[in-house]
PDB file of N, H, CA, C and O in Angstrom:
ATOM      1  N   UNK A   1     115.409 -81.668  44.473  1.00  0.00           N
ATOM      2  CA  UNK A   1     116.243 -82.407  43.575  1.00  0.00           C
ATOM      3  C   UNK A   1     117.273 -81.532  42.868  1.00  0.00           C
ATOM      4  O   UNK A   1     118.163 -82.154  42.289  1.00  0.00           O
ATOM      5  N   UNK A   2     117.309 -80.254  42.814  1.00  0.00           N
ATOM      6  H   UNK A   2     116.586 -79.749  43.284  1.00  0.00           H
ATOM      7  CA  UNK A   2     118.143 -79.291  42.174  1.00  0.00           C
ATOM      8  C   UNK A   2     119.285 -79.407  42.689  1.00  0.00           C
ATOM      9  O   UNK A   2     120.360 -79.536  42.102  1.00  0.00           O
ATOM     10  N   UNK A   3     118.969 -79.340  44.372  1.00  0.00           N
ATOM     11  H   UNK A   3     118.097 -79.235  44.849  1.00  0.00           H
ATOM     12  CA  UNK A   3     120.116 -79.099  44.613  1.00  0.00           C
ATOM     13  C   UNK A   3     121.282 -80.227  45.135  1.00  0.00           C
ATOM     14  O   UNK A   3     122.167 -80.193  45.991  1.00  0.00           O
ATOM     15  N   UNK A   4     120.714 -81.442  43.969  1.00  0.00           N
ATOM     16  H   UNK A   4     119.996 -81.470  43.274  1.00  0.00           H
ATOM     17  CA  UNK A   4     121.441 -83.022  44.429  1.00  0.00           C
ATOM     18  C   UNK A   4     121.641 -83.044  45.558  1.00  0.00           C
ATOM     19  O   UNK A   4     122.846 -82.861  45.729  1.00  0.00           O
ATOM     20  N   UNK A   5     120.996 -83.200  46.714  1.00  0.00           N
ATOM     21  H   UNK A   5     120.017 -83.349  46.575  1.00  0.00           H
ATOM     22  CA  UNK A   5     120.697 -83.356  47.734  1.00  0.00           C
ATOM     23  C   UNK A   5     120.188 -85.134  48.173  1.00  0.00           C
ATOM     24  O   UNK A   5     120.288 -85.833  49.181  1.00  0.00           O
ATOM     25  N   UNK A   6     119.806 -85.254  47.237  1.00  0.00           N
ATOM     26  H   UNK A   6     119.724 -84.686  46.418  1.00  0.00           H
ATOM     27  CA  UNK A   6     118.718 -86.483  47.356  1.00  0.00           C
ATOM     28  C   UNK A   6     119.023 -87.227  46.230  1.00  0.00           C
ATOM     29  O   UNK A   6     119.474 -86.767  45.181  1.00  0.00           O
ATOM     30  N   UNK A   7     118.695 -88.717  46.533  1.00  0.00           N
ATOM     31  H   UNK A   7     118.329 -89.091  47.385  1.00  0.00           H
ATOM     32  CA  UNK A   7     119.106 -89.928  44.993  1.00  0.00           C
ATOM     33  C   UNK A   7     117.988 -89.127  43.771  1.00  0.00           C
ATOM     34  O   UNK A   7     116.869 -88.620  43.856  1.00  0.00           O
ATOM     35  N   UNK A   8     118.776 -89.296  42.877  1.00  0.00           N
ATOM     36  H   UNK A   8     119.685 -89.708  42.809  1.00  0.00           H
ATOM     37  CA  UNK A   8     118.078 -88.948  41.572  1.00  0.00           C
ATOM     38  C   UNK A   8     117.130 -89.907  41.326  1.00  0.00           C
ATOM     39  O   UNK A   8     116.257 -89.413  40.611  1.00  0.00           O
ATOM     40  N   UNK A   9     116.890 -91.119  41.606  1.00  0.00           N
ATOM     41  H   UNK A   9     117.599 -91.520  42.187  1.00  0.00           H
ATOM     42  CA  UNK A   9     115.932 -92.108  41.008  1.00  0.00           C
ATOM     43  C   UNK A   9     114.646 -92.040  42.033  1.00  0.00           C
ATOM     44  O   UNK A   9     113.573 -92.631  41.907  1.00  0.00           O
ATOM     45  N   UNK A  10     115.052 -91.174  43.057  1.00  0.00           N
ATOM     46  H   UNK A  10     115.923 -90.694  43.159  1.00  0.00           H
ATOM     47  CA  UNK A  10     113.785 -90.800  43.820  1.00  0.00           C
ATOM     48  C   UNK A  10     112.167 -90.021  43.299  1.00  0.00           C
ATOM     49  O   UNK A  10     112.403 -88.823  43.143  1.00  0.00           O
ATOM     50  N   UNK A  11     111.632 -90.129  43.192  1.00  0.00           N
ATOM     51  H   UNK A  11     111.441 -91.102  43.318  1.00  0.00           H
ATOM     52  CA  UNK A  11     110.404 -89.154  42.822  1.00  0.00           C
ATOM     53  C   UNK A  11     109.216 -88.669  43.709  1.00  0.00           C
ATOM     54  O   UNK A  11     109.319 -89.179  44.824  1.00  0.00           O
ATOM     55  N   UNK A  12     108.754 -88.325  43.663  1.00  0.00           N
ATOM     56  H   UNK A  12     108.670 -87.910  42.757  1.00  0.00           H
ATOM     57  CA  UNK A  12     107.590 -87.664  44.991  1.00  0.00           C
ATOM     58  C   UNK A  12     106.390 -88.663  44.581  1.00  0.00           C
ATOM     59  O   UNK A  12     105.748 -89.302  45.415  1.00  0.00           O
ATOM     60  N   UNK A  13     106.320 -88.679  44.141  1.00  0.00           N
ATOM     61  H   UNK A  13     106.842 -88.160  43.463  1.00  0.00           H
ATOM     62  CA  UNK A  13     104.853 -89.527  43.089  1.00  0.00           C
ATOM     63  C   UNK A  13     104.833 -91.145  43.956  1.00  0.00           C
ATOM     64  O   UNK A  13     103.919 -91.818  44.432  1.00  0.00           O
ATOM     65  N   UNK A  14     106.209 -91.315  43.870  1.00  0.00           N
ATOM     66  H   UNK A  14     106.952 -90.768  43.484  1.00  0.00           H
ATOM     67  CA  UNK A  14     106.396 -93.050  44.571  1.00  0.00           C
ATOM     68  C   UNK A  14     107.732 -93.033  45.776  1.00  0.00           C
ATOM     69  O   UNK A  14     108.249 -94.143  45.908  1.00  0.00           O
ATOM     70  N   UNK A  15     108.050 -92.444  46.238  1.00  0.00           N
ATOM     71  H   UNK A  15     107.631 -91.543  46.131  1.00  0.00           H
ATOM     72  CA  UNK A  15     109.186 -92.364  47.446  1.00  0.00           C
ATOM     73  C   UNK A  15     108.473 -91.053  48.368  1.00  0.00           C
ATOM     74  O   UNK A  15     109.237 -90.326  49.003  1.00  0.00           O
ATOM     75  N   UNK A  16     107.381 -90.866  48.393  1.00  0.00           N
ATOM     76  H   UNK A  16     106.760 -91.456  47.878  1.00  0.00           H
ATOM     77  CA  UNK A  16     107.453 -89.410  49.369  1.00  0.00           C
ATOM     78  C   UNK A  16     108.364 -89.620  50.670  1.00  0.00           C
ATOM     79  O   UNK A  16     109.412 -89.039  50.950  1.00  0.00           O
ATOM     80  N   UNK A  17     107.635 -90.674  51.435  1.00  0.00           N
ATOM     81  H   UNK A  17     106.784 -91.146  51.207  1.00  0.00           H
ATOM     82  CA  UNK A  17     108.331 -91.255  52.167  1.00  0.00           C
ATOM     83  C   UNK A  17     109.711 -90.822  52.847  1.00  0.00           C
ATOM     84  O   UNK A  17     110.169 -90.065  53.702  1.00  0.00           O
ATOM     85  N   UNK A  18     110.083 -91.817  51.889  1.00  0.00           N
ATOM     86  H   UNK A  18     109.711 -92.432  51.195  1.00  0.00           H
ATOM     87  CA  UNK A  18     111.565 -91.850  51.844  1.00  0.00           C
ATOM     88  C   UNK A  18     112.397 -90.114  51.774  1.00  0.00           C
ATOM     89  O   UNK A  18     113.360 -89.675  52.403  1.00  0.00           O
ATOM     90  N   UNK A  19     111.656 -89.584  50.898  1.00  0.00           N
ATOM     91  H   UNK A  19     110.874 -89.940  50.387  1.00  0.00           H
ATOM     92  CA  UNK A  19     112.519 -88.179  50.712  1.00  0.00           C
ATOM     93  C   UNK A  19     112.285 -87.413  51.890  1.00  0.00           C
ATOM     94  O   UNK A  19     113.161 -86.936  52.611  1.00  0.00           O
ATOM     95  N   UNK A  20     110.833 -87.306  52.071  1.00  0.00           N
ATOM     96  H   UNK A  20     110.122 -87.693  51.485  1.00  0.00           H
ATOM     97  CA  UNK A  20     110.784 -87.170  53.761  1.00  0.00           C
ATOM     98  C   UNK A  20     111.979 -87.265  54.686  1.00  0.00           C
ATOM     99  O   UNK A  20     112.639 -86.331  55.141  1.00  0.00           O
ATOM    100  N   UNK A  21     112.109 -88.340  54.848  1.00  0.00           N
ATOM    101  H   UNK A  21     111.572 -89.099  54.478  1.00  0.00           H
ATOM    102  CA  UNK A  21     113.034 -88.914  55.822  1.00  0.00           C
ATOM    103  C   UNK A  21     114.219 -87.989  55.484  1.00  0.00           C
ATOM    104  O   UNK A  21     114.544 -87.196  56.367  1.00  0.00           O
ATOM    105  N   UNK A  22     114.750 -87.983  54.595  1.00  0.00           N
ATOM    106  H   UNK A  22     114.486 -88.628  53.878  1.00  0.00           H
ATOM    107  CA  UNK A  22     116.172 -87.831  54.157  1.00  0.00           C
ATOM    108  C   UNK A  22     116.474 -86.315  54.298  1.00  0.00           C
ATOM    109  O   UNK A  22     117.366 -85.606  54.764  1.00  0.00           O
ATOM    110  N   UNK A  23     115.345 -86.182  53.695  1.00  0.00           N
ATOM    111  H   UNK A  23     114.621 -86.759  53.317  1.00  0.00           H
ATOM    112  CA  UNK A  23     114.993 -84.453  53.936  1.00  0.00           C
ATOM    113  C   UNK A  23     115.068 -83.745  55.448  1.00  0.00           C
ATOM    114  O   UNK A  23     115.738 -82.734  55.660  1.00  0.00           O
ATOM    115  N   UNK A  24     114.335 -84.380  56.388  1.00  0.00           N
ATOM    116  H   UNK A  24     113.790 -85.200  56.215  1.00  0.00           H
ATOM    117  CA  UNK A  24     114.695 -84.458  57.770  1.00  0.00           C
ATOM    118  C   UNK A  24     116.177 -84.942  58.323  1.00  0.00           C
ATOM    119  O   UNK A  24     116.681 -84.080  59.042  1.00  0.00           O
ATOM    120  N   UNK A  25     116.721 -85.738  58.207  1.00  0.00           N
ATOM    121  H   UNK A  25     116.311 -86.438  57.623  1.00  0.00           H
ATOM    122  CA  UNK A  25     118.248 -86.258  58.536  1.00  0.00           C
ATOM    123  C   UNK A  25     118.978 -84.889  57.746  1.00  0.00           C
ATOM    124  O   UNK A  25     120.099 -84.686  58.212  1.00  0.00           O
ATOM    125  N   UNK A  26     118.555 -83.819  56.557  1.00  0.00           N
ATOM    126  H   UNK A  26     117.644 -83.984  56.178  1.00  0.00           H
ATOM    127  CA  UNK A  26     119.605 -83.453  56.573  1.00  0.00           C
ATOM    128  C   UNK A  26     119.343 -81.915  57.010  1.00  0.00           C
ATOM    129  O   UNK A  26     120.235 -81.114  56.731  1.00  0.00           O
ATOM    130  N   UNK A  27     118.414 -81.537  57.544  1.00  0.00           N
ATOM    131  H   UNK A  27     117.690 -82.188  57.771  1.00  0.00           H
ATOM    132  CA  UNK A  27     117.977 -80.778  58.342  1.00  0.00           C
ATOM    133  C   UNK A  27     118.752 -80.595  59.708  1.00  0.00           C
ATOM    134  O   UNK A  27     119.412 -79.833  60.415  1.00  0.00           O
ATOM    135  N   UNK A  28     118.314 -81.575  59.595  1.00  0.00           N
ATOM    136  H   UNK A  28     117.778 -82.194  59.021  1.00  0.00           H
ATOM    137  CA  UNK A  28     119.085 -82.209  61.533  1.00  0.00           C
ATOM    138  C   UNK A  28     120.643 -81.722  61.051  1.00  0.00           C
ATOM    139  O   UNK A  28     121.155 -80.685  61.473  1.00  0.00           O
ATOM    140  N   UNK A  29     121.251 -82.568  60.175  1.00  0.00           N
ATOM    141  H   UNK A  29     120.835 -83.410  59.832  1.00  0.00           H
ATOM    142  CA  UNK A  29     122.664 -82.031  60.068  1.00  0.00           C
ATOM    143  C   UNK A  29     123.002 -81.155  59.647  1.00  0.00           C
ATOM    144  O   UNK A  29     124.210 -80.949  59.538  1.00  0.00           O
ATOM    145  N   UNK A  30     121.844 -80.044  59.125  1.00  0.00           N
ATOM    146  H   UNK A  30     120.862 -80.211  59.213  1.00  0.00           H
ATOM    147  CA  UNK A  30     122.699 -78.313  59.169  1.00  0.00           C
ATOM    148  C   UNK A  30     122.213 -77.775  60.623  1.00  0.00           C
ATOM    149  O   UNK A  30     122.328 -76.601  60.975  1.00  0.00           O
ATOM    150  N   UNK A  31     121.721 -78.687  61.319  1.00  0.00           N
ATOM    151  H   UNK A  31     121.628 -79.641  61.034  1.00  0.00           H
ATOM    152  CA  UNK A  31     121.045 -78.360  63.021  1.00  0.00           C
ATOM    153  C   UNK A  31     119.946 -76.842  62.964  1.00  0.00           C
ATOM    154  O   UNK A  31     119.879 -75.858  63.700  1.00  0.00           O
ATOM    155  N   UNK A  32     119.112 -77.296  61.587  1.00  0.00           N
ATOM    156  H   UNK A  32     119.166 -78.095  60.989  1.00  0.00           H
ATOM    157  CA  UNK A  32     118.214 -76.532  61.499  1.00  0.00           C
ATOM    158  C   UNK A  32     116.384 -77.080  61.409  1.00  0.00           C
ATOM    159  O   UNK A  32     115.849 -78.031  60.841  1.00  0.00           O
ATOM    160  N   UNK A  33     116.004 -76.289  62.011  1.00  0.00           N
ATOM    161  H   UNK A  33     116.439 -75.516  62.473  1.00  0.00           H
ATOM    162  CA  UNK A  33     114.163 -77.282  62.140  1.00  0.00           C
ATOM    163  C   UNK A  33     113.973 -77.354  60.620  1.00  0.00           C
ATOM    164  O   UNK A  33     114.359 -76.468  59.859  1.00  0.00           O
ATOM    165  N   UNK A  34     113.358 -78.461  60.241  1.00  0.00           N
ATOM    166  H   UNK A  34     113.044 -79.181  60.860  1.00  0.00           H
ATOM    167  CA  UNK A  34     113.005 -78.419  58.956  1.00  0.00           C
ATOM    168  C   UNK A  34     111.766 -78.154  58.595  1.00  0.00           C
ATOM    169  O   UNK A  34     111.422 -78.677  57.535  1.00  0.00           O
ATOM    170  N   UNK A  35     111.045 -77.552  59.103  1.00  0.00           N
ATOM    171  H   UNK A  35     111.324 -77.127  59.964  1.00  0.00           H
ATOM    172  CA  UNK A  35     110.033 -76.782  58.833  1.00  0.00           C
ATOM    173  C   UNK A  35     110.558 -75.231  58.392  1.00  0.00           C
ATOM    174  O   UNK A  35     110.194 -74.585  57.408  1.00  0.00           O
ATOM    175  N   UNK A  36     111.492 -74.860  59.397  1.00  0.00           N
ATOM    176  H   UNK A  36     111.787 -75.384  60.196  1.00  0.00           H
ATOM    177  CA  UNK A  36     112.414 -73.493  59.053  1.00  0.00           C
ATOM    178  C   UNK A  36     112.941 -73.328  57.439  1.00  0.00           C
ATOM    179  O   UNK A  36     113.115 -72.371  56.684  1.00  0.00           O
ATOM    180  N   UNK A  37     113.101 -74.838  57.338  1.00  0.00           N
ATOM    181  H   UNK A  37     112.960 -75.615  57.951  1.00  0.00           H
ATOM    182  CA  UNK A  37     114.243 -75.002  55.910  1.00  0.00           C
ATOM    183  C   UNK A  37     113.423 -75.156  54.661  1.00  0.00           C
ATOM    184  O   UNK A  37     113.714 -74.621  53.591  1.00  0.00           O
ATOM    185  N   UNK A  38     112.362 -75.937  54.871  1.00  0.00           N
ATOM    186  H   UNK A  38     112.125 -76.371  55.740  1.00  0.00           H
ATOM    187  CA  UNK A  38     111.364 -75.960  54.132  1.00  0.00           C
ATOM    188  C   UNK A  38     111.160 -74.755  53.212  1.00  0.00           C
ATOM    189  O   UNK A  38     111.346 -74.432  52.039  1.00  0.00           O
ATOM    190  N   UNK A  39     110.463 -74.034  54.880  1.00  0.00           N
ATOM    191  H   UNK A  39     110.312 -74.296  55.833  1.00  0.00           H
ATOM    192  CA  UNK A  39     110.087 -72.192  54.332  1.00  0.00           C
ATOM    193  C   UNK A  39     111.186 -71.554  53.505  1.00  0.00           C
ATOM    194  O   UNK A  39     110.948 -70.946  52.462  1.00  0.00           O
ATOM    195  N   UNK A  40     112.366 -71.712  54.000  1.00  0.00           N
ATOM    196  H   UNK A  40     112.559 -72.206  54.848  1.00  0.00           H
ATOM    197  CA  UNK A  40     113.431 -70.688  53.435  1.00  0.00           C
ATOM    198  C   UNK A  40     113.674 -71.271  51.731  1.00  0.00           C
ATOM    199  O   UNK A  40     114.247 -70.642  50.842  1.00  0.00           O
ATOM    200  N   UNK A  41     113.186 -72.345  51.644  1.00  0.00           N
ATOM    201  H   UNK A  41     112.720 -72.856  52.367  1.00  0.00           H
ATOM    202  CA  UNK A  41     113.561 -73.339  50.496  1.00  0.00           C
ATOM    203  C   UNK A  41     112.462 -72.562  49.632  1.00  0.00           C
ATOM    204  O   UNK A  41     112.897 -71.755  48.811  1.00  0.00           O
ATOM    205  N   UNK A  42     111.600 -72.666  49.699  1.00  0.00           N
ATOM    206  H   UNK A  42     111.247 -73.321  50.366  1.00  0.00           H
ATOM    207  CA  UNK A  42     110.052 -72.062  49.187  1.00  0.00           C
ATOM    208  C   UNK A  42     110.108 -70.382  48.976  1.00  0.00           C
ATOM    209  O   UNK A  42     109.739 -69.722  48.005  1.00  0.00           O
ATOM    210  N   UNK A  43     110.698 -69.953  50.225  1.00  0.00           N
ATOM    211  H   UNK A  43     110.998 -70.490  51.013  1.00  0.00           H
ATOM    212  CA  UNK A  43     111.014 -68.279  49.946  1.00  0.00           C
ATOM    213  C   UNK A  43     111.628 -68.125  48.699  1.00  0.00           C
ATOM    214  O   UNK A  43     110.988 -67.602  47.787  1.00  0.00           O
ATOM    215  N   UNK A  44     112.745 -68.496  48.532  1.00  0.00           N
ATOM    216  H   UNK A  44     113.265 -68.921  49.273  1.00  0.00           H
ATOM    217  CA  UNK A  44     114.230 -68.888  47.700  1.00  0.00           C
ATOM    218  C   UNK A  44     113.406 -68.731  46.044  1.00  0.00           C
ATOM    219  O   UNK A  44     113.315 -67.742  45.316  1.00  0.00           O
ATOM    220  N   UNK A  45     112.934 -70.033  45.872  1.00  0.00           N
ATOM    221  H   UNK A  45     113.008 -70.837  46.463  1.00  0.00           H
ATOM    222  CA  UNK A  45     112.336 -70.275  44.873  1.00  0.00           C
ATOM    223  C   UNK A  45     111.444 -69.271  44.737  1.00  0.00           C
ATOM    224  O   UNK A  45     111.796 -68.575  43.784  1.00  0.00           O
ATOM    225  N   UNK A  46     110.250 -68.783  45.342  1.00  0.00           N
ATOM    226  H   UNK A  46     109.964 -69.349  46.116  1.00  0.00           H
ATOM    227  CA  UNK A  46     109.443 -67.907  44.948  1.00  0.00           C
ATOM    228  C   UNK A  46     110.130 -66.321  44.441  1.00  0.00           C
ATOM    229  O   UNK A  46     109.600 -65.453  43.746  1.00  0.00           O
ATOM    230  N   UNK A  47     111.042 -66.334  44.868  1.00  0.00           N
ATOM    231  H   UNK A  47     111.473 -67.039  45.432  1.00  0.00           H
ATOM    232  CA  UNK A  47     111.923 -65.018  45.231  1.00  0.00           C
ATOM    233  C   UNK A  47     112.581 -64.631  44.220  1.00  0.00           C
ATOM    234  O   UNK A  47     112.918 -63.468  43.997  1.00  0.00           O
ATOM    235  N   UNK A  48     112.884 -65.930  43.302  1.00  0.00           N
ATOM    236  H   UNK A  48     112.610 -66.874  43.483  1.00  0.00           H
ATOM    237  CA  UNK A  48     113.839 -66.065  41.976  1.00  0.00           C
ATOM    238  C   UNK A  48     113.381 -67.114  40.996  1.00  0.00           C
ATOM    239  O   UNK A  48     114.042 -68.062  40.573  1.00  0.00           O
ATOM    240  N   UNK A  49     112.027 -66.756  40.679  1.00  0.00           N
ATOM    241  H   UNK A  49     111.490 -65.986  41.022  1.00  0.00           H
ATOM    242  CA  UNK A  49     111.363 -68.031  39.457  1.00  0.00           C
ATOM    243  C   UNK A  49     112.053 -67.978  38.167  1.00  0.00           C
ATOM    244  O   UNK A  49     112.102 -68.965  37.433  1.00  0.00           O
ATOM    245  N   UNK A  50     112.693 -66.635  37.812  1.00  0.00           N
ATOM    246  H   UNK A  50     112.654 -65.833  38.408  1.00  0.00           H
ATOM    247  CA  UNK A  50     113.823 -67.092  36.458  1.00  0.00           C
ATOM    248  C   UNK A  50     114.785 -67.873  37.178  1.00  0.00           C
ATOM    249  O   UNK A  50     114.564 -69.081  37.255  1.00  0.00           O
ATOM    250  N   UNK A  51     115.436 -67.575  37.522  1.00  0.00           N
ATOM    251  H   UNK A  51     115.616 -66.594  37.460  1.00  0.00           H
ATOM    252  CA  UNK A  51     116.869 -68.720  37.876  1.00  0.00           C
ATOM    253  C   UNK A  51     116.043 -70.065  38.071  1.00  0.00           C
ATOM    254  O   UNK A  51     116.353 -70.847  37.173  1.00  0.00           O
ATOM    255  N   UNK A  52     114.848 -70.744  39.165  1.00  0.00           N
ATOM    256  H   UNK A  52     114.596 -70.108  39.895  1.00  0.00           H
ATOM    257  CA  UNK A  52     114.501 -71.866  39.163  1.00  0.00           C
ATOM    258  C   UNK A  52     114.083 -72.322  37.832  1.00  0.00           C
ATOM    259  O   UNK A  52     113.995 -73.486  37.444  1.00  0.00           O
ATOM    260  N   UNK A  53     113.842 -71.259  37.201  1.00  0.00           N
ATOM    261  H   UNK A  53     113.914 -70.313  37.517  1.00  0.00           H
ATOM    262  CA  UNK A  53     113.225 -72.174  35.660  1.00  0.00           C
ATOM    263  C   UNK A  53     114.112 -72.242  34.715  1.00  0.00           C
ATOM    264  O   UNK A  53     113.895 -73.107  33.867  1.00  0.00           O
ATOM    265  N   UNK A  54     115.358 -71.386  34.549  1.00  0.00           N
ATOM    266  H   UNK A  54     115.534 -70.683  35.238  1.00  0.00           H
ATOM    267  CA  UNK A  54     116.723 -71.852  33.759  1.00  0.00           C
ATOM    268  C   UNK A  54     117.367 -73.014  34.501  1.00  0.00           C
ATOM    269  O   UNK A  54     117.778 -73.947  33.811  1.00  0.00           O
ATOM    270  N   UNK A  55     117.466 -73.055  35.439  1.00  0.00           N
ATOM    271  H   UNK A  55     117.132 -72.297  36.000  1.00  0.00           H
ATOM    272  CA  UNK A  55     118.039 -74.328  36.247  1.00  0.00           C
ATOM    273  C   UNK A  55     117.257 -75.581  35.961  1.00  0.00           C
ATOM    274  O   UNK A  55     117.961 -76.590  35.997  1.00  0.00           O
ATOM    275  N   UNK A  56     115.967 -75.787  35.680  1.00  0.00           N
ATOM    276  H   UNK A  56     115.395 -74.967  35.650  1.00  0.00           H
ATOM    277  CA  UNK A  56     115.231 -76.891  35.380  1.00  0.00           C
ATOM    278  C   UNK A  56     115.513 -77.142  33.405  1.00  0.00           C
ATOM    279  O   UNK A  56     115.462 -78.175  32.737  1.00  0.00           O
ATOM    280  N   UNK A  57     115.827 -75.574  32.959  1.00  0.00           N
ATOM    281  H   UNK A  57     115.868 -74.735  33.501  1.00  0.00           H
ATOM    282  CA  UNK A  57     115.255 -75.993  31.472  1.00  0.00           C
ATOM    283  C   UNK A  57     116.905 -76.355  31.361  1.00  0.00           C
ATOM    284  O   UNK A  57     117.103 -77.354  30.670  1.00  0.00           O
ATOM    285  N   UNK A  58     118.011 -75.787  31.861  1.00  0.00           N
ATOM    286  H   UNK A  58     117.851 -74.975  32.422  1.00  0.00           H
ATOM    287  CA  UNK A  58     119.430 -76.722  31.827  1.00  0.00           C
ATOM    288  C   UNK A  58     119.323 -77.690  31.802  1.00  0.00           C
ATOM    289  O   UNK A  58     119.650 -78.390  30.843  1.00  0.00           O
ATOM    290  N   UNK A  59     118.675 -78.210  33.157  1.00  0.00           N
ATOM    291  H   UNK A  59     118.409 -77.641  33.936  1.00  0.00           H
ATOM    292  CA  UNK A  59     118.766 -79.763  33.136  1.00  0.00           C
ATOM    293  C   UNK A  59     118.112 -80.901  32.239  1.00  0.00           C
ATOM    294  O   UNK A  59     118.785 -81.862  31.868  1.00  0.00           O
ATOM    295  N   UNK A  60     116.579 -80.730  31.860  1.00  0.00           N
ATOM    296  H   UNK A  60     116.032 -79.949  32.162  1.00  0.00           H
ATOM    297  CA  UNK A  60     115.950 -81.172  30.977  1.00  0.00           C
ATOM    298  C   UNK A  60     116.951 -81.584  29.749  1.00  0.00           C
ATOM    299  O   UNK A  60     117.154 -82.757  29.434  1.00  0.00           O
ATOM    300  N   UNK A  61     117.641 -80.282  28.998  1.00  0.00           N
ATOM    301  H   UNK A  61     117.476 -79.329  29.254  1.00  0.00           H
ATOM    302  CA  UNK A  61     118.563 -79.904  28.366  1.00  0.00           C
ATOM    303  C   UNK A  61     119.859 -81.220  28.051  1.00  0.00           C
ATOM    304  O   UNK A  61     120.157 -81.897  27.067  1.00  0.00           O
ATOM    305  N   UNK A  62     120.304 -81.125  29.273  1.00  0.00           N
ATOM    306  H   UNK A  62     120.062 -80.575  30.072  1.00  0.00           H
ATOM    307  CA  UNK A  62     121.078 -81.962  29.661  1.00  0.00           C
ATOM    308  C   UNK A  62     121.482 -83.359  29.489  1.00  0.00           C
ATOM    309  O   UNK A  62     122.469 -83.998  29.123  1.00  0.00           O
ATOM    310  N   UNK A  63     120.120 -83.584  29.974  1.00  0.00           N
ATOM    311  H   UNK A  63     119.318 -83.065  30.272  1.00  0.00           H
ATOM    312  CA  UNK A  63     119.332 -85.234  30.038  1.00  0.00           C
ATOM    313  C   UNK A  63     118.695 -85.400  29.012  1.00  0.00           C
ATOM    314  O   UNK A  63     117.644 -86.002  29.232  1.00  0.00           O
ATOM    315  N   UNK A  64     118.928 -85.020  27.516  1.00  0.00           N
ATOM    316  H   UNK A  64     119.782 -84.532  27.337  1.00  0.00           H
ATOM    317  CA  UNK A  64     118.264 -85.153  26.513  1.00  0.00           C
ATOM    318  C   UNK A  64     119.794 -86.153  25.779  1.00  0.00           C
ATOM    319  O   UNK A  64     121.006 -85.949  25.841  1.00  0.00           O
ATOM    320  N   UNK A  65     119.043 -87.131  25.191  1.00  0.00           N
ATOM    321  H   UNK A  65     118.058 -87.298  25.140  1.00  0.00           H
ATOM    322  CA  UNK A  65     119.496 -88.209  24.503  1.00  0.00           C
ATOM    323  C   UNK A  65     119.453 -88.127  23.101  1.00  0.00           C
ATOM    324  O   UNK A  65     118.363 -88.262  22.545  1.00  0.00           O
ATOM    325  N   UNK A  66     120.821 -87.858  22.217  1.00  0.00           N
ATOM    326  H   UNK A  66     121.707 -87.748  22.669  1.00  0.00           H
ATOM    327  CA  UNK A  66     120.323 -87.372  20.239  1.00  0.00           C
ATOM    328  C   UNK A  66     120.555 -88.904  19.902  1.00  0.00           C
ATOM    329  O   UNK A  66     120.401 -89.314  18.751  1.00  0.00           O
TER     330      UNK A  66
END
């Protein structure tokens, strides 16, 4: 979801599904296995847990309503 890739009103909890899918279609259109992309997605993140966790506490941030 970071990387707006996918509808925002999606969630894992109730669309796995669906993100599945989408997640695959866009795999296919960087013409990469998505199992490959997965991993590299997971490397990424593990690789740089400050940046993934300023990028989440931005957004939280963001989406806060005064």
């Amino acid at each position: 979801m970071l990387g707006k890739f996918f509808q925002e009103r999606l969630t894992v909890e109730r669309h796995y599904l669906e993100l599945e899918e989408q997640f695959l279609q866009f795999s296919l259109g960087l013409g990469v296995r998505a199992s490959e992309l997965d991993a590299l997605i997971w490397l990424e993140m593990m690789s740089s847990p400050a940046t993934v966790h300023g990028i989440l506490v931005s957004r939280q941030r963001s989406n806060v309503v005064f």
